[in-house]
N, C-alpha and C positions, 0 to 999 in steps of 0.2 A: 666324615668321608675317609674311605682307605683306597690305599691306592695297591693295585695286588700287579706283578709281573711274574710272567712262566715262561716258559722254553717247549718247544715240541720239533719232531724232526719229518720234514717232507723228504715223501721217496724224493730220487734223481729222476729230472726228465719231467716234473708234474710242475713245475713253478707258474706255467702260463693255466694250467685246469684249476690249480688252486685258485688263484687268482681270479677266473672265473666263474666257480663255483662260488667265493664269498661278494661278485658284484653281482648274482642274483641270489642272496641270499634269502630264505624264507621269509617273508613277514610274519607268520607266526615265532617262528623261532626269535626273532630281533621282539617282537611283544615278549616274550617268554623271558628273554636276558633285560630287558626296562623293569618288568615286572618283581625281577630277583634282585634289582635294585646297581645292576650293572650299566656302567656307562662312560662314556669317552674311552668306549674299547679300539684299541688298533691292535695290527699285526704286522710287523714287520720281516722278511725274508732274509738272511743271511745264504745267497747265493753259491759261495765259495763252501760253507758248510751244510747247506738245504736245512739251516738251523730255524726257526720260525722263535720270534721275539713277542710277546705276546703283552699288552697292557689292559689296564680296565681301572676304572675308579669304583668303586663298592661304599653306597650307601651305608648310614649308618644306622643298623639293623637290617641290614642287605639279609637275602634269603636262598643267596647264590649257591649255598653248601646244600640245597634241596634238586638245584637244575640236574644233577647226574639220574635222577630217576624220573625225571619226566619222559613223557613219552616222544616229544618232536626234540629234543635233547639225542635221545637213544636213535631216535631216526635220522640225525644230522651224522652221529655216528659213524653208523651203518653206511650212510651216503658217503662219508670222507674218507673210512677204512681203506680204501682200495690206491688211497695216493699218500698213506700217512704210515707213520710206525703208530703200533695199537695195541692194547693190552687187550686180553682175550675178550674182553664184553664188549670191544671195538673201542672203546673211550682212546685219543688217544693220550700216546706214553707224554706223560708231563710234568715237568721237574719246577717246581716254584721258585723264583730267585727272589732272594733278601736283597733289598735295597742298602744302598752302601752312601748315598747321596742322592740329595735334592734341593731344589732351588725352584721360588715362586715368581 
């Protein structure tokens, strides 16, 4: 098992849509992230920065580095673009952070 954490930035003003949008989250899409062997994902909110703190644990032979071309991937996208900073194929913008500590 790995454990992976990123960073991503919500516009201002969207913290209660985001919010919304991930408590009805597709059921296909949550199949889709089980499937790539992702799990005990959360996302945390940094308010004062609209920074989003992002975790996941990753199976080992996870298939997670395939989700960016699926097609309910690319349409979650598309759905979240409009409240997210985004690189032009809509993915958003996302900086991976190396872990520095941990404790079981």
């Amino acid at each position: 098992m790995t454990r992976h954490a990123f960073k991503m930035k919500l516009k201002k003003g969207f913290e209660k849509e985001y919010k919304a949008r991930h408590d009805a989250l597709w059921p296909e899409l949550l199949r889709e992230l089980e499937a790539a062997g992702v799990s005990d994902y959360s996302i945390y909110l940094d308010e004062e920065t609209s920074t989003l703190f992002a975790f996941q644990k990753l199976k080992d032979h996870h298939t997670s580095a395939s989700l960016p071309s699926t097609a309910i991937v690319k349409k979650w996208w598309k759905y979240m673009g409009d409240i997210m900073e985004t690189n032009p194929d809509n993915s958003p913008v996302a900086v991976d952070l190396g872990e520095v500590f941990h404790m079981d």
